[in-house]
KENU-379030 format. One line per field, with one value per residue (C-alpha): x, y, z; residue number from 1. Coordinates in pm, 1 decimal. Last residue first. Example, Ala and Ser with C-alpha at 12.3 -4.5 7.8 and 13.67 -1.06 7.14 Angstrom:
BEGIN
X	1367.0,1230.0
Y	-106.0,-450.0
Z	714.0,780.0
num	2,1
This chain:
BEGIN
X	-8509.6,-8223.4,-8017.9,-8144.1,-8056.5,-7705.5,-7642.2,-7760.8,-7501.6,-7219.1,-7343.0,-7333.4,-6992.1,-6844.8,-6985.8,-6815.8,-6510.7,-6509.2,-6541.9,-6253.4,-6042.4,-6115.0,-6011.4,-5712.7,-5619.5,-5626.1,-5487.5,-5183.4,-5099.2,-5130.6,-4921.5,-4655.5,-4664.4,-4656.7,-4360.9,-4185.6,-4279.2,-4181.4,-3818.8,-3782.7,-3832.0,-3638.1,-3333.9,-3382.1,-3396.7,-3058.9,-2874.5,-3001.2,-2852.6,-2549.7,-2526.7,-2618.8,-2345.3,-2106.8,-2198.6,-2176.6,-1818.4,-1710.5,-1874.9,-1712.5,-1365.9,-1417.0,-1478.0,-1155.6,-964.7,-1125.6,-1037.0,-698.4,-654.5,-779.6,-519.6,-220.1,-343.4,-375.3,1.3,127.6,26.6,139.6,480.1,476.6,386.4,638.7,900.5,768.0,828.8,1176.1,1243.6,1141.1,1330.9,1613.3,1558.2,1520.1,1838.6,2053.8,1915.5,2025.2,2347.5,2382.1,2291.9,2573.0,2855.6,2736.7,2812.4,3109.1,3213.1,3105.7,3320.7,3644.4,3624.3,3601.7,3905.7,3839.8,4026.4,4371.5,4551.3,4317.7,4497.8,4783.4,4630.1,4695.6,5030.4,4969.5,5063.5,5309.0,5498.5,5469.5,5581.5,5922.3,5944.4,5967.7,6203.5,6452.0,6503.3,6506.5,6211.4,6217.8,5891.5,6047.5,6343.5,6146.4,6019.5,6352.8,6512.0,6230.6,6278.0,6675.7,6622.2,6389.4,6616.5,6910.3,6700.1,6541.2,6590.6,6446.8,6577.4,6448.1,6683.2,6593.8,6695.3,6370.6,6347.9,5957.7,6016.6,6187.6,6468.2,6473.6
Y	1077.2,995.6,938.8,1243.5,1437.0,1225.2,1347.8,1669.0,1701.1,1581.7,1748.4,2079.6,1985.1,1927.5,2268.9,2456.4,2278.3,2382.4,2706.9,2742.6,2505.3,2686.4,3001.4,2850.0,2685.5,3087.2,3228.4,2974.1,3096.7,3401.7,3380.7,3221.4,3501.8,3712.9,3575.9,3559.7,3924.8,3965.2,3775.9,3969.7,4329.0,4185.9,4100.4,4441.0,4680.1,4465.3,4589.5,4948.8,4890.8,4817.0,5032.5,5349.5,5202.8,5202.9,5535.7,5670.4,5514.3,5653.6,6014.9,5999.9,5928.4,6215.5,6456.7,6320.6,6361.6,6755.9,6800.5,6671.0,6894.5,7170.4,7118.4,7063.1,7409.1,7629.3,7478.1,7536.9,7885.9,7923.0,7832.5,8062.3,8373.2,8284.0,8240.8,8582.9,8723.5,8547.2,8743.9,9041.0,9056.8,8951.7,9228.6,9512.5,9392.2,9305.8,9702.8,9821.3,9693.8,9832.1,10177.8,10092.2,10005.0,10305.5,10551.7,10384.7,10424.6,10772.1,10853.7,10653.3,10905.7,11197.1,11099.1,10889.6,11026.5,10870.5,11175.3,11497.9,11691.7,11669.7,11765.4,12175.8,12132.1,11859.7,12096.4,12296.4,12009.9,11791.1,12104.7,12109.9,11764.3,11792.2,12113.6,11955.1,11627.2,11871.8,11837.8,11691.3,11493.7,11152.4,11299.0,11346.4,11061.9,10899.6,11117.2,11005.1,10614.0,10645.2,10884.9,10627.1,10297.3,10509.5,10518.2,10900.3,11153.6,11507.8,11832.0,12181.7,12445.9,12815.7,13049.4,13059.5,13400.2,13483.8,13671.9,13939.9,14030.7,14408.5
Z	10017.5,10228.8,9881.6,9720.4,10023.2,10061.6,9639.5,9699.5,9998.6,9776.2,9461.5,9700.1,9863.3,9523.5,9408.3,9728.9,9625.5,9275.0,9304.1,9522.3,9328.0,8968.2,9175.1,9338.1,8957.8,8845.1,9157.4,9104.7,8745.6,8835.4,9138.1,8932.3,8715.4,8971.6,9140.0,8828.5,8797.8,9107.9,9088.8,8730.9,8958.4,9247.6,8998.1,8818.0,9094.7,9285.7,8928.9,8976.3,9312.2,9214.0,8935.5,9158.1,9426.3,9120.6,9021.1,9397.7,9448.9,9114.0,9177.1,9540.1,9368.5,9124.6,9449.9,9610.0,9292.3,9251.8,9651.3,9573.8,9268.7,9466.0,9732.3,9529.6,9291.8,9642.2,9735.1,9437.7,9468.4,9801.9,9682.1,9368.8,9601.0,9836.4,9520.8,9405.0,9753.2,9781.9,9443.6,9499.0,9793.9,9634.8,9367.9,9589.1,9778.4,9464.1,9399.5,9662.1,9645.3,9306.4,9460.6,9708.5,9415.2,9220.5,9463.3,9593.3,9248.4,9233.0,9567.5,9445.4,9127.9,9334.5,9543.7,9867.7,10105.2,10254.0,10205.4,10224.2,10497.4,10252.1,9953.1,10037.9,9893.4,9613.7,9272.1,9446.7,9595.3,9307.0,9044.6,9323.1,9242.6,8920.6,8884.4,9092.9,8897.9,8605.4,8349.1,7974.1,8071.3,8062.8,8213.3,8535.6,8539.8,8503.2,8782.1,8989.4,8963.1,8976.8,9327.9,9450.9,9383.8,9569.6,9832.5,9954.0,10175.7,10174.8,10075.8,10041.3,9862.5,9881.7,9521.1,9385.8,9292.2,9271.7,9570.9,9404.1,9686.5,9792.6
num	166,165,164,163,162,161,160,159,158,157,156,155,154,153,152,151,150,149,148,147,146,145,144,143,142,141,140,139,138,137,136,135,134,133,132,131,130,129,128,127,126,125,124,123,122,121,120,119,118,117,116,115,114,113,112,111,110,109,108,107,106,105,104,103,102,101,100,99,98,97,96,95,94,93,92,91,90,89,88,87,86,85,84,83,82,81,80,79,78,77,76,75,74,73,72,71,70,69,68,67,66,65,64,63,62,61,60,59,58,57,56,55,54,53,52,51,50,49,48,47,46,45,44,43,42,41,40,39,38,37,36,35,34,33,32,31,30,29,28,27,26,25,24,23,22,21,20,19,18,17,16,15,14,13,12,11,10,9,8,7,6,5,4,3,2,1
């Protein structure tokens, strides 16, 4: 009976002459036949073949991280347009009441100065009346002295053609 543990089967495979330098020094570098190293590659890797071109374990965290990062950027973005939304319709409440305050100081000018206006108008018709009155006065005195003295003329008048007739 042969002890399986024997290895006494050779496997080959082709390689450049570039290959065969590269592996022999590898294998030197770790004090190991050119056999013997890649006979550990084929033991170590032969149920990895199905799994070629899969992400290792390392590859899977960092796609991991890469998409919760993503996530985030998105979070954040959107965040971020919402706060500029937020800022914008802000601005645009704070535009508006500052024109309505502007507009509202403009009517409190325009009112004040219409106030002054006529306040001034007041003042002229009150100094017109009171020259009016005091003209008046004036007049209402002499009109008074007139009126009573006409009706006294026309008595001496009429006393004086009585006395005359008589």
């Amino acid at each position: 009976m042969e002890n399986s543990n024997n290895r006494n089967i050779t496997l080959s495979t082709k390689v450049t002459a570039e290959q065969k330098a590269e592996f022999t020094k590898i294998a030197a570098k770790h004090n190991i036949s050119l056999s013997e190293w890649s006979a550990s590659l084929l033991e170590i890797h032969k149920d990895s073949y199905d799994k070629i071109g899969d992400p290792t374990l390392r590859e899977i965290k960092l796609e991991d991280e890469l998409q919760k990062k993503e996530r985030e950027i998105k979070r954040l973005t959107a965040n971020l347009e919402s706060a500029d939304y937020k800022a914008q319709v802000e601005m645009k409440r704070a535009d508006n009441a500052i024109r309505r305050r502007d507009v509202e100081i403009l009517k409190h000018k325009e009112t004040k100065l219409e106030k002054e206006k006529i306040e001034n108008e007041i003042e002229k018709m009150n100094l017109l009346l009171a020259q009016v009155n005091t003209t008046n006065l004036k007049d209402s005195s002499s009109n008074k002295i007139q009126s009573a003295l006409l009706p006294l003329s026309l008595a001496t008048i009429i006393g004086g053609i009585f006395l005359a007739k008589r």
